[in-house]
N, C-alpha and C positions, 0 to 999 in steps of 0.2 A: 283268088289265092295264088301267089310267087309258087316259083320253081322250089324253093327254101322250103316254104310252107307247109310245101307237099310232104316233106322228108321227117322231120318234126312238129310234134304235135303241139300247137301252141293254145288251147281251149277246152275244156271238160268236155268229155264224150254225150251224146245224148244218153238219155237212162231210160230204156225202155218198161213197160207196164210190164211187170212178173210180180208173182202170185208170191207173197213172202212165205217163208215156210215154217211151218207150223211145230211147233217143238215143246213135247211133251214137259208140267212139271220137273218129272223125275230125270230127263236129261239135262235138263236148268240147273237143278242142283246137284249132280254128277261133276258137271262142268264149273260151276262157282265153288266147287269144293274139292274138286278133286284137278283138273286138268288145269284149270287156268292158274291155280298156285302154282303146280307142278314147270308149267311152260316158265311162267315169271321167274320162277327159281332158277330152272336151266338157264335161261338168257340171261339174268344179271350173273351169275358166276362166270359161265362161260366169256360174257360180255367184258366182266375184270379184269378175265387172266389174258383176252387178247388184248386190251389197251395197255397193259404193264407191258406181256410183250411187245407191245407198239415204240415203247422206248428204246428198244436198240434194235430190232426188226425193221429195217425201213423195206425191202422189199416186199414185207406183206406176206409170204409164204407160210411161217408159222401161226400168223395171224387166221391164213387158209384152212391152215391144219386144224387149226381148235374151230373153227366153220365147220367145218367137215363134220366133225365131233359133236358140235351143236344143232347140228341137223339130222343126225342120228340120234339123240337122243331124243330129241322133238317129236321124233317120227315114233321111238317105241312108248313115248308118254300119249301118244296120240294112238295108239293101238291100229297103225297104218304099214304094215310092209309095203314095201316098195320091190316092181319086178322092172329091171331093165331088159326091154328088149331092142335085140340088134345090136347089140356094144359091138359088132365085129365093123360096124359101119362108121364109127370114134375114129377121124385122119389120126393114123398115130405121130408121131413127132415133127405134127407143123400146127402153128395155128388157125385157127378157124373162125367165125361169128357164126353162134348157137343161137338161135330164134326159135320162142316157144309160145307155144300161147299160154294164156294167162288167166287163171280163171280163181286163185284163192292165195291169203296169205302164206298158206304151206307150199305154194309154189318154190320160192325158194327155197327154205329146207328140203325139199324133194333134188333140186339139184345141186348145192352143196353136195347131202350126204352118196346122190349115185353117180356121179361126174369124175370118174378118177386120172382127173389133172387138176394142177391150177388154172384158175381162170380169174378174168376180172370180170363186173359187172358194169353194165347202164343204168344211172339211178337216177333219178330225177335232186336237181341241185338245190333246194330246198331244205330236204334232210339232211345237206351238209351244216346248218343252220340248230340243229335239234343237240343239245347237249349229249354226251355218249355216244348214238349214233353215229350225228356226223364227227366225234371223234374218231371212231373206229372206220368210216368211209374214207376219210381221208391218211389214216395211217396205216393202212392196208391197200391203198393203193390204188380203189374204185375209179371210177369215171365219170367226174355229174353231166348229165345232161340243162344247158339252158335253153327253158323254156319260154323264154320272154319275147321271143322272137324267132321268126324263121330264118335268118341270115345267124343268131346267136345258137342256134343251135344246129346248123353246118356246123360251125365253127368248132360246136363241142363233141358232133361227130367225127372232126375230124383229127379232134385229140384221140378218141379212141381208135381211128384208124391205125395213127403214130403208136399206141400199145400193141395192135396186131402186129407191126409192121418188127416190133424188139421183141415179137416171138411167145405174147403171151395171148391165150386167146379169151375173147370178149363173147359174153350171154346179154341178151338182150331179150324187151318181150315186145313183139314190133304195134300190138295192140294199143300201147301206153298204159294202161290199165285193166286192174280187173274187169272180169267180163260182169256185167249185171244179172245176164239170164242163164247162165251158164254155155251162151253160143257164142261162136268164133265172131268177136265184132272184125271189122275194117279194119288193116295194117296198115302203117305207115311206111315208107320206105328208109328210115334211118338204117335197118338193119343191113339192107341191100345196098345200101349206099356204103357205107364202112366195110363192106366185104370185095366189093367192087375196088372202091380205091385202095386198098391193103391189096388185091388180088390173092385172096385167099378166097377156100370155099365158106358157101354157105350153106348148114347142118340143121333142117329142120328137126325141132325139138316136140313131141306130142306129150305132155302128161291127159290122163285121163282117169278122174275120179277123186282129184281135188276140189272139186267146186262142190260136192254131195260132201266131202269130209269138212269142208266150212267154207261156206257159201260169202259171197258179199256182205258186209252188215248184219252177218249173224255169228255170235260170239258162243257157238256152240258148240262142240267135236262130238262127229258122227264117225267112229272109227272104221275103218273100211279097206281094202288092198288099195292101192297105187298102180298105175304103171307107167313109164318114162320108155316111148316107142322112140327109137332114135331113125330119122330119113336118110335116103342117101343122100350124100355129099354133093351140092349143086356145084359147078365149075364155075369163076368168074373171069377165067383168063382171056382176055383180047376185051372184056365187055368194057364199056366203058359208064361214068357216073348216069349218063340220058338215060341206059337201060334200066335204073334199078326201081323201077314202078311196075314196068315186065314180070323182072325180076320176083317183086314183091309179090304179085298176084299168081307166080308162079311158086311160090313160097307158101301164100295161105291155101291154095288149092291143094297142096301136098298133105299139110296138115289139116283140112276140112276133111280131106278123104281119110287119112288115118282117124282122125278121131271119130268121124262116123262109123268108119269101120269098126273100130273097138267099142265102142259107146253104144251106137244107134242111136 
């Protein structure tokens, strides 16, 4: 595997053997009847009022706004409070690369709704391809990741460097994907690479208790608290791009320990 390779993921993770989980009739149809119209609803409205905005919004801000909005409501149709802790550790008025792990589709709604700045994300550039979606990815402002190769997605790391670099800061999940078992798989170094070349820091991100409120491949809401543990601020001044595999491992070890810590 190239230097490239290393940074971006170019192949499906392996999927380890976990026990699927078991889910009651009666929350079957809780959720066919009650949560999943409700989510669908939210999203398409919500979904409309940002693509009209998209017509004379070209920076994406109010598009943010009604994000924000949508992940708040997500979160109380999903009977999920969310507790940030450590917001005192949030770089206030510089940007950053926020790296999280990744363990459920409410991932991002969790941090839309608790993240109080703009940001943009790392998406994978495929769903710029999905009608609606990647309308609203691309008129809002996002950053796709190409994964077709390890030199093409440099390349697309290094567009979101140049986002950092005009002051707006970049979320990432350095996993590439959801987790299967609900444990911290292997990160990539994309995140630590674009924090490095922008020389801003990097902000490990912890949620813990998204993977129980909807696990992988299970299309069911188990309503539960949230919480979004913010790390300190790693420095990337003087490092340069060779470090950020170091980097990386010093990255997921931060967040292994927090979310052991909160989790067990």
């Amino acid at each position: 595997m190239s230097a490239a390779d290393q940074i971006v993921k170019t192949e499906e993770p392996a999927r380890p053997d976990s026990p699927t989980p078991v889910i009651s009739w009666r929350r079957r149809w809780v959720n066919y009847l009650v949560f999943i119209p409700l989510v669908a609803m939210a999203t398409g409205f919500f979904g409309t009022i940002s693509l009209v905005c998209g017509v004379w919004d070209k920076s994406g801000r109010q598009q943010h706004a009604i994000a924000s909005v949508w992940a708040r409501v997500l979160l109380r149709i999903a009977i999920a409070p969310v507790k940030l802790e450590h917001a005192e550790r949030l770089p206030v008025g510089v940007p950053a690369v926020y790296a999280s792990n990744h363990l459920s589709y409410y991932d991002t709604p969790v941090l839309f709704a608790k993240l109080p700045f703009q940001f943009r994300i790392l998406a994978k550039a495929p769903l710029w391809k999905i009608p609606f979606i990647g309308w609203y990815l691309e008129r809002s402002g996002q950053v796709p990741i190409d994964q077709s190769s390890g030199r093409a997605g440099v390349v697309s790391l290094a567009r979101g460097a140049r986002t950092l670099q005009a002051g707006m800061p970049m979320v990432i999940f350095p996993e590439g994907g959801r987790a299967y078992n609900g444990e911290l798989q292997p990160m990539l170094a994309g995140a630590a690479w674009m924090a490095i070349k922008a020389q801003v820091p990097l902000v490990p991100l912890t949620l813990v208790g998204t993977y129980e409120l909807l696990p992988i491949h299970v299309y069911a809401l188990k309503p539960r608290p949230i919480k979004l543990i913010v790390g300190e601020p790693i420095s990337t001044v003087g490092m340069s791009t060779r470090d950020a595999e170091v980097l990386t491992d010093k990255l997921r070890g931060i967040i292994h320990e927090t979310y052991t810590a909160a989790h067990g």
